[in-house]
C-alpha positions, 0 to 999 in steps of 0.5 A: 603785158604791153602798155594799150597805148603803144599797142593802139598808137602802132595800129595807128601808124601802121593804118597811116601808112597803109593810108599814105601807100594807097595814096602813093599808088593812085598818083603813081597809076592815074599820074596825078594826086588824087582830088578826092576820096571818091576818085580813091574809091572808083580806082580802088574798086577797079583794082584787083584786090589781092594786087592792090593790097599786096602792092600797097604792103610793098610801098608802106614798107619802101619796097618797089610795088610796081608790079602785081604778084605773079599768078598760079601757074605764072613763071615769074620771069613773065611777069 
């Protein structure tokens, strides 16, 4: 049975790796870091959810996560 703790220490880290992702994107799309969590929110908000998570996924593991996934019926080559 694996310890609680290592189990609540790597959702912890995974969490701050999500966080710091989410970060990384904000600069990388608005071209500044952000001043506040409210400006993170009004981008978030913005976004298309499925693209932001998938993107935020790529950049918590060190993946290029410029482009969205390609949609149904999309070639991938016009992406």
């Amino acid at each position: 049975m694996p310890n609680e703790d290592i189990v609540v220490d790597r959702d912890a880290e995974w969490r701050m790796q999500q966080a710091r992702a989410l970060l990384a994107l904000f600069e990388k799309d608005c071209g500044r870091p952000a001043a506040t969590m409210n400006e993170v929110r009004e981008w978030t908000s913005a976004q298309i959810q499925e693209h932001l998570v998938f993107r935020m996924t790529l950049q918590a593991h060190g993946l290029n996560a410029t482009k969205p996934p390609a949609q149904a019926g999309e070639s991938i080559a016009s992406t």
